[in-house]
Each structure stands twice: as C-alpha cells, then as structure tokens.
LUMSEDREN-262398 format. One record per residue (C-alpha): residue number from 1; residue in three letters; x, z, y. Coordinates in nm, 3 decimals, decimal comma, padded with zeros to 5 digits. Example, Ala and Ser with C-alpha at 12.3 -4.5 7.8 and 13.67 -1.06 7.14 Angstrom:
<pts>
PT    i   aa        x        z        y
PT    1  ala   01,230   00,780  -00,450
PT    2  ser   01,367   00,714  -00,106
</pts>
This chain:
<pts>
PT    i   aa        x        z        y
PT    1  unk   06,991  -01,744   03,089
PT    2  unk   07,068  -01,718   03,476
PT    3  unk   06,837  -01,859   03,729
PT    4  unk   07,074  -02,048   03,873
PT    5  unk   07,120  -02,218   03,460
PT    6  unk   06,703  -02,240   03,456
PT    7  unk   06,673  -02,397   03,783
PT    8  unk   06,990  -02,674   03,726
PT    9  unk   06,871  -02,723   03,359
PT   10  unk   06,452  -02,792   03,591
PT   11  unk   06,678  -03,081   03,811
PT   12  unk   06,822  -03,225   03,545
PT   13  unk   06,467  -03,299   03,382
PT   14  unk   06,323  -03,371   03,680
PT   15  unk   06,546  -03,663   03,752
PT   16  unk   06,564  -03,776   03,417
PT   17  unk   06,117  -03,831   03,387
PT   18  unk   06,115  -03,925   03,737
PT   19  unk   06,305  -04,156   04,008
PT   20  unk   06,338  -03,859   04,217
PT   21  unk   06,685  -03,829   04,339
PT   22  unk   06,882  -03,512   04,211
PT   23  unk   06,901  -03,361   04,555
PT   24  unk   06,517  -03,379   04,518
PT   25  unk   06,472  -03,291   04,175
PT   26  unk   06,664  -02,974   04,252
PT   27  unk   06,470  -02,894   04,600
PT   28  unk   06,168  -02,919   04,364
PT   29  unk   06,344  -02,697   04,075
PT   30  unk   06,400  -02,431   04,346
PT   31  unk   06,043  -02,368   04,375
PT   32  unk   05,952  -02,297   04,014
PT   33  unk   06,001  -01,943   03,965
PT   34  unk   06,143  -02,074   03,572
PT   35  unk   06,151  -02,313   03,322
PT   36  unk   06,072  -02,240   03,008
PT   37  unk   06,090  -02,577   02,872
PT   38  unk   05,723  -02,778   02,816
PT   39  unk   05,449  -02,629   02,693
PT   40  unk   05,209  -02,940   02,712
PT   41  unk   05,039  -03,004   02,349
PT   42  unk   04,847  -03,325   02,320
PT   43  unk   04,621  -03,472   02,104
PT   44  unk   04,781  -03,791   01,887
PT   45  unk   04,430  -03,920   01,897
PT   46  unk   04,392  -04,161   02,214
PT   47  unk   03,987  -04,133   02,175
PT   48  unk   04,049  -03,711   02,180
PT   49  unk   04,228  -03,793   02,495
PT   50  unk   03,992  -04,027   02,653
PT   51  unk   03,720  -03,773   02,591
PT   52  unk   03,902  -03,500   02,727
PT   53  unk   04,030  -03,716   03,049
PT   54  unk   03,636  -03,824   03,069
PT   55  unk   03,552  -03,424   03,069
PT   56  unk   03,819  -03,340   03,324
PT   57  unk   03,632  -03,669   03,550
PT   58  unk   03,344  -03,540   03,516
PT   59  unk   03,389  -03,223   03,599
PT   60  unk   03,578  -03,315   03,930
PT   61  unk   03,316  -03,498   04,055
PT   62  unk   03,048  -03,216   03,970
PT   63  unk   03,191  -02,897   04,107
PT   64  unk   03,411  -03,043   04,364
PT   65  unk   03,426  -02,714   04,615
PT   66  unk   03,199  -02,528   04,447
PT   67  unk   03,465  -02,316   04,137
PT   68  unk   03,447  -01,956   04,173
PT   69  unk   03,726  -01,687   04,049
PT   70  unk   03,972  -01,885   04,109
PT   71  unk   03,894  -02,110   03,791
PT   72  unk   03,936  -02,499   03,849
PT   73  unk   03,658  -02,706   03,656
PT   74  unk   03,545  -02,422   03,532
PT   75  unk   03,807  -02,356   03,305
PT   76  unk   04,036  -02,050   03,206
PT   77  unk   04,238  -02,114   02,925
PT   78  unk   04,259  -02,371   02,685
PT   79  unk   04,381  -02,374   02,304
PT   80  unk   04,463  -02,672   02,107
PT   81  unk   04,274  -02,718   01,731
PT   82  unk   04,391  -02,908   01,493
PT   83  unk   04,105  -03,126   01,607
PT   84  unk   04,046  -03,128   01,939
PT   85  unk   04,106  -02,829   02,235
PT   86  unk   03,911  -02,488   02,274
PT   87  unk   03,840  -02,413   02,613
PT   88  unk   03,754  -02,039   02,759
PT   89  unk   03,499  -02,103   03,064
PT   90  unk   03,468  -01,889   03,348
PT   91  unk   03,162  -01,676   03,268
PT   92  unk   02,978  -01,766   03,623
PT   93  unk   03,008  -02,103   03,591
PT   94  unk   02,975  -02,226   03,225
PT   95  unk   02,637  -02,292   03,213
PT   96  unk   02,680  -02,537   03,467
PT   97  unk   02,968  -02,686   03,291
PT   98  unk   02,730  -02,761   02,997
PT   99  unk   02,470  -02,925   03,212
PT  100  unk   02,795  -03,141   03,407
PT  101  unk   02,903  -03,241   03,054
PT  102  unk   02,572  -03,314   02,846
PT  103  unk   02,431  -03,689   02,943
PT  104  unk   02,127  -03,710   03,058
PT  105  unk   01,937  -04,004   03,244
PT  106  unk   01,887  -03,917   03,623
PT  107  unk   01,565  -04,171   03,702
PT  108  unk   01,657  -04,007   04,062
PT  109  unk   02,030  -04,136   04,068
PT  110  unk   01,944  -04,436   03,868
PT  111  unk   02,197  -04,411   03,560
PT  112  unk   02,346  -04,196   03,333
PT  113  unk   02,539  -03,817   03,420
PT  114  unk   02,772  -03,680   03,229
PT  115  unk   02,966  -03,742   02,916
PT  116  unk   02,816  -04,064   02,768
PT  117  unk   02,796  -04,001   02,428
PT  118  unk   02,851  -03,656   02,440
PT  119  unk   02,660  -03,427   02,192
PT  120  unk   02,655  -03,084   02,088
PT  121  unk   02,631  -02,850   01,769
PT  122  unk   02,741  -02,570   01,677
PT  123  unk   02,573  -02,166   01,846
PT  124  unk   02,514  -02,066   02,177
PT  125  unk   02,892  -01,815   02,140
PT  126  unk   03,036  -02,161   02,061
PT  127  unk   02,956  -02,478   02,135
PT  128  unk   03,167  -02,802   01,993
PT  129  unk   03,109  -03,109   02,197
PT  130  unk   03,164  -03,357   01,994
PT  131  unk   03,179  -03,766   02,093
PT  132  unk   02,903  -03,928   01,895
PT  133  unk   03,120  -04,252   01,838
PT  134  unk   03,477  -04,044   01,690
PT  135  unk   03,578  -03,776   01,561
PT  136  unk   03,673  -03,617   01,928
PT  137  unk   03,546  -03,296   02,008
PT  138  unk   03,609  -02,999   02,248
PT  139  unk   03,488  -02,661   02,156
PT  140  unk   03,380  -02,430   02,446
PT  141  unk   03,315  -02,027   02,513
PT  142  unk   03,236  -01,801   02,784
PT  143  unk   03,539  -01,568   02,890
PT  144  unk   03,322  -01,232   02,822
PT  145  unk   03,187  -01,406   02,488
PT  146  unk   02,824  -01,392   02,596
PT  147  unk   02,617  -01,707   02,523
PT  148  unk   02,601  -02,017   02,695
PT  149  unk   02,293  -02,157   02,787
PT  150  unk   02,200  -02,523   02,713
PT  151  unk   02,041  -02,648   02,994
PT  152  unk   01,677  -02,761   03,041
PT  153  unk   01,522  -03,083   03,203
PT  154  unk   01,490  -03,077   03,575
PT  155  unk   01,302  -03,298   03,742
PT  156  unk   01,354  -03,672   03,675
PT  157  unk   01,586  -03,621   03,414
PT  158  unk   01,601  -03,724   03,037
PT  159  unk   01,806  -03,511   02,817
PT  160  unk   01,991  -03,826   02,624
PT  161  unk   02,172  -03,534   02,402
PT  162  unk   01,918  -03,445   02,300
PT  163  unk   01,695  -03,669   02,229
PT  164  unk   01,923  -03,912   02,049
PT  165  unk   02,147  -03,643   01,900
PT  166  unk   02,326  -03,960   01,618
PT  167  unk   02,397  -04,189   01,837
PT  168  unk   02,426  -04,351   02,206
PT  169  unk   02,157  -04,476   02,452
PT  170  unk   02,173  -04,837   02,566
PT  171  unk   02,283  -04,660   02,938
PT  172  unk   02,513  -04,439   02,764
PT  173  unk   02,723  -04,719   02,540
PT  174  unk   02,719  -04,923   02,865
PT  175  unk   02,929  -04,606   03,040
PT  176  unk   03,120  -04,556   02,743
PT  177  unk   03,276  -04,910   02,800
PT  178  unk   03,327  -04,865   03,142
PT  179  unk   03,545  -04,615   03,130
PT  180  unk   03,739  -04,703   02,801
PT  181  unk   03,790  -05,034   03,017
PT  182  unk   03,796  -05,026   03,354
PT  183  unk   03,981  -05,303   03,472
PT  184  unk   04,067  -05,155   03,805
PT  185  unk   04,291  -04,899   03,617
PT  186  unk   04,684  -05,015   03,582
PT  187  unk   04,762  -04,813   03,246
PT  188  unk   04,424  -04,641   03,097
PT  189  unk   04,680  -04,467   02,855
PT  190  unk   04,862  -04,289   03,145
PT  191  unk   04,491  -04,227   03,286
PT  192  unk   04,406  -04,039   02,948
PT  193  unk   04,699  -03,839   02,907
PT  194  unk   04,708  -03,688   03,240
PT  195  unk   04,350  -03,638   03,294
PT  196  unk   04,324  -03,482   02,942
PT  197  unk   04,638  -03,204   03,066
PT  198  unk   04,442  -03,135   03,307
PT  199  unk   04,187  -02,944   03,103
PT  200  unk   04,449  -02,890   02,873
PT  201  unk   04,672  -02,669   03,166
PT  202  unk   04,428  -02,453   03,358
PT  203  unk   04,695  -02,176   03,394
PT  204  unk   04,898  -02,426   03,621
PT  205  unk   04,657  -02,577   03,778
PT  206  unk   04,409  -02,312   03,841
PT  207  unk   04,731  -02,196   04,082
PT  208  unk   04,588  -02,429   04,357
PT  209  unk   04,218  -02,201   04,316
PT  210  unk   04,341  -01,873   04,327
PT  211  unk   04,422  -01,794   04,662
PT  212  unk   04,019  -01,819   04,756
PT  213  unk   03,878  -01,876   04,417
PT  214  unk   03,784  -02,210   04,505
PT  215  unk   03,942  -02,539   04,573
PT  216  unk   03,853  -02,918   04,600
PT  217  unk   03,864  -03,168   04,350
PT  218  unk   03,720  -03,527   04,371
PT  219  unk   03,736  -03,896   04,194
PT  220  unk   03,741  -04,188   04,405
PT  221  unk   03,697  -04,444   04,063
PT  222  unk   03,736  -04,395   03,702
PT  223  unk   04,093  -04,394   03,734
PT  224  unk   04,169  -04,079   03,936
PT  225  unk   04,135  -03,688   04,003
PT  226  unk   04,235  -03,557   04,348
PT  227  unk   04,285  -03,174   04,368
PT  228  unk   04,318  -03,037   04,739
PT  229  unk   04,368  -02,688   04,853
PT  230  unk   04,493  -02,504   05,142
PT  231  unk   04,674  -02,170   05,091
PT  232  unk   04,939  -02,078   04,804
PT  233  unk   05,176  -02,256   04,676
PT  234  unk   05,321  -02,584   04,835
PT  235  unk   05,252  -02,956   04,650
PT  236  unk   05,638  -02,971   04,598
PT  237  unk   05,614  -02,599   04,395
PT  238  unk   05,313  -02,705   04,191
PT  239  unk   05,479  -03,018   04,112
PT  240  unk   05,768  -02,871   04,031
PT  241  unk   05,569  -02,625   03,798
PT  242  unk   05,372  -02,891   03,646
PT  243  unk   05,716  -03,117   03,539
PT  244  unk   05,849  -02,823   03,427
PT  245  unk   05,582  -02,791   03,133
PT  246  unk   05,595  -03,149   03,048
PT  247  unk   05,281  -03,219   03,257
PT  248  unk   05,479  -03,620   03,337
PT  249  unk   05,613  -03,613   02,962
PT  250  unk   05,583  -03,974   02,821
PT  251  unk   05,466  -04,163   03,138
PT  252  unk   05,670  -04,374   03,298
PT  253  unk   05,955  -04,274   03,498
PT  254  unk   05,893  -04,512   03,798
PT  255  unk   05,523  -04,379   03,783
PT  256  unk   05,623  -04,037   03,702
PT  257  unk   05,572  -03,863   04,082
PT  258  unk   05,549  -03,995   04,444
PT  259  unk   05,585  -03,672   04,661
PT  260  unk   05,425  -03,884   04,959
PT  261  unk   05,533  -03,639   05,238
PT  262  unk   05,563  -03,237   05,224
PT  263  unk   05,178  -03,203   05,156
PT  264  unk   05,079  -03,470   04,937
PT  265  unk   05,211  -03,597   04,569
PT  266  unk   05,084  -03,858   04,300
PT  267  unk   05,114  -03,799   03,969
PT  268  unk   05,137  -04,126   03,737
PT  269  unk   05,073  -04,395   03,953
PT  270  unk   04,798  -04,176   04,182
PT  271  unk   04,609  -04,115   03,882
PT  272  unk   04,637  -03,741   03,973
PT  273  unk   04,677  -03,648   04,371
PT  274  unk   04,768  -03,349   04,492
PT  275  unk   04,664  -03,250   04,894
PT  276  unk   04,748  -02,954   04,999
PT  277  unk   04,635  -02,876   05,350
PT  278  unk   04,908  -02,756   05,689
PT  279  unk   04,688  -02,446   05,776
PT  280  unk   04,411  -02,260   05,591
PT  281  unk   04,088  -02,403   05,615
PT  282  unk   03,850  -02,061   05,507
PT  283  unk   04,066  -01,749   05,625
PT  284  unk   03,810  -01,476   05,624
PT  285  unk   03,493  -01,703   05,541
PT  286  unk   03,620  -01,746   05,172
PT  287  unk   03,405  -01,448   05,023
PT  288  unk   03,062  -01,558   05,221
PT  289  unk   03,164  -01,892   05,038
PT  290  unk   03,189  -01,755   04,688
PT  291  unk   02,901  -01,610   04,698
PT  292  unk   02,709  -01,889   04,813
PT  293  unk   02,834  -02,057   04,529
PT  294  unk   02,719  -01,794   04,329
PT  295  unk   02,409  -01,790   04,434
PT  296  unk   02,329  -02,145   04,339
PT  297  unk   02,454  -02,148   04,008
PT  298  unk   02,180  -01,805   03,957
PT  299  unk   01,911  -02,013   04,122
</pts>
C-alpha cells in the first residue's frame, strides 16, 4: 500500500475516535511515518487493568526525570499473557522498579508506597507481581536476563510485602480503595485503560526518552500521568503514532484527544498529558545527567 493510502486510511481513523476535524486528523496522519493498523492488546479483566494503570502511577511519580537508556518507567518491551502482561525492564534500573512497586510503610512519609496490595513470587530471573485481592498479575525480567534484586528495608520503612505476603495491611486496603474510587476522577474506566497502555506500549512511548535517555513524567492526583520531554518528535507526531495503534481505542470520542496548542495534548479527558518543550532543555549536559542517575541507582 502507498503512503499516500496509509496516511488517508491514519485520517480517516483519526476523525472517526476523535472530534478532530479531518483537516486535523490528516495534519496529524502526516507525521506518522505508517499505520499499520492497532496493535494495542488489553486485558478483559478491569482489576488487570487497574493494577497495571496503578503500576504505570506509580512508577511516574517515582522516577519522574530520573529513566536512563532511553527507557520510560523503566520499561522496554512488554508482552501480553494470557493472564496478565510480561514486562522486559531496563537492566540499570529494575531493581529500583521493584522497590517503586513493592508496598512498604514509610513511618518517614507517613503512609503507604507503592502498589497496595502488591506481592511477589516467583525467582529472582522472574518475578510475577501478583495483586493479593485478584487474580491480576504482571510478570517482570531484566533485559540481559540477570537477576533482579528484591529490595531491603531502609531506614523507617516496613516491608508490607513481605511481611503480610496473603493479604493487605489496614494502610494498604485503605489505598486500595482510594484509587479503585477516587471520586475526583470523571470515568475511572478510561483512567484504567489508558494508564494500563501505557506500560503496555513502551516502544511508542519510550519515543519521547530516547533523544537523551531520559524524560519527565509526573501525577498531579490519582487520575493522571503527564509525560514531558524536549527534543524528538513533536506532541502532534506522537499523538498521531499513539492513535494509530489504537492507544484512544474504546474511549470516548469527545474525550478521545485535546491537542491544546502545538506543544501540548490530552489524552482521554487529561488523563494522559503530553508536554513537549519549544527548545531543548539539556543539549550537551544530557550524558553528565545519565550518569548521575546512574550513580544513584548503584549507591
């Protein structure tokens, strides 16, 4: 098929999952080097997805600047199971992913971190994290297949994984409900799905990392994840990208996409923001950065 076919049969879906205009849709479809048609697979479970999109929250709000080689969250490719998704970790920083994702009481912070109700089984090659209260569960490697470490107590901390490995804390069920409710959220379904396609499409997304390895993701509440970057490719191309494999599939079409102006998009209702900066905000700085990073994840 030409490219001129690929990129008018991009516009048409555009418009049709979004209320983008067709002029838009097909200033968007120009960027996308192709369309392939979607390639999104998601779990039919909704409590897979809200531990996924809980992961993917987490995760946001842990590394924030701090990914290295390019690999947003910490993730480099992802697999679906017939239960659950297998995701390949970026060798530097999987450790750390472990110790983002396994709760633990913080007497420091005052609460709970991580995944309430997150547990784990399985070897140190591969690790299933499984929700103690379903049947949800993400399995997770190291890129170069060398173990992952499970993490040790630091200071102030209380390794609730661990030490109540069949069940939930009192702290832990009381963040479990907060984020399966969360009244501030408009559609907690939406929420789920995208969130959970974020973990679930690290080849895409990862696109907003590579140019300096890192890039910067946040959560202002439980019903958001804001990725900003500064050099590659423009919000309007990685939107573009991410409609063409079915990243907005199934959410509604007035909440589909917002391009807000030429460097800033929501996705579903600004339950995933995309900021992409007018000039680059590292230039030559970027490797002294990365290997700061480094060097706190080996200390």
């Amino acid at each position: 098929m030409s490219r001129s076919c690929n990129t008018n049969r991009l516009a048409k879906k555009i418009r049709n999952q979004t209320s983008l205009t067709l002029s838009t849709a097909s200033r968007l479809a120009q960027q996308a080097n192709a369309y392939l048609g979607s390639s999104v697979v998601d779990s039919p479970d909704p409590c897979q997805r809200r531990l996924e999109a809980h992961m993917a929250h987490v995760l946001a709000s842990n590394f924030q600047d701090r990914q290295l080689n390019g690999a947003l969250l910490g993730v480099r490719g992802a697999e679906p199971e017939r239960q659950g998704v297998k995701l390949t970790l970026e060798p530097d920083m999987a450790d750390e992913v472990l110790r983002a994702l396994l709760p633990r009481f913080d007497h420091h912070y005052g609460g709970v971190r991580g995944v309430p109700g997150l547990r784990v089984r399985g070897n140190e090659r591969q690790w299933k994290l499984h929700d103690a209260a379903s049947s949800a569960q993400v399995t997770v490697t190291r890129a170069d297949g060398v173990p992952i470490c499970l993490p040790s107590a630091r200071d102030g901390e209380v390794l609730l994984w661990k030490r109540i490995p069949g069940g939930l804390s009192h702290d832990e069920r009381q963040e479990a409900e907060e984020w399966t409710d969360s009244p501030g959220v408009d559609d907690l379904r939406v929420r789920d799905v995208l969130l959970s396609r974020i973990l679930r499409c690290p080849g895409l997304v990862n696109k907003t990392a590579k140019p300096h390895g890192f890039a910067n993701c946040y959560t202002h509440h439980p019903g958001d994840l804001v990725i900003e970057w500064c050099c590659g490719d423009s919000v309007e191309t990685l939107c573009a990208l991410l409609l063409a494999h079915g990243f907005a599939d199934d959410v509604p079409r007035a909440n589909a996409i917002k391009l807000i102006s030429r460097n800033s998009a929501h996705l579903g209702d600004r339950t995933v923001i995309l900021n992409r900066h007018g000039s680059c905000l590292y230039g030559s700085e970027a490797e002294k950065i990365a290997k700061y990073i480094r060097e706190r994840y080996e200390s």
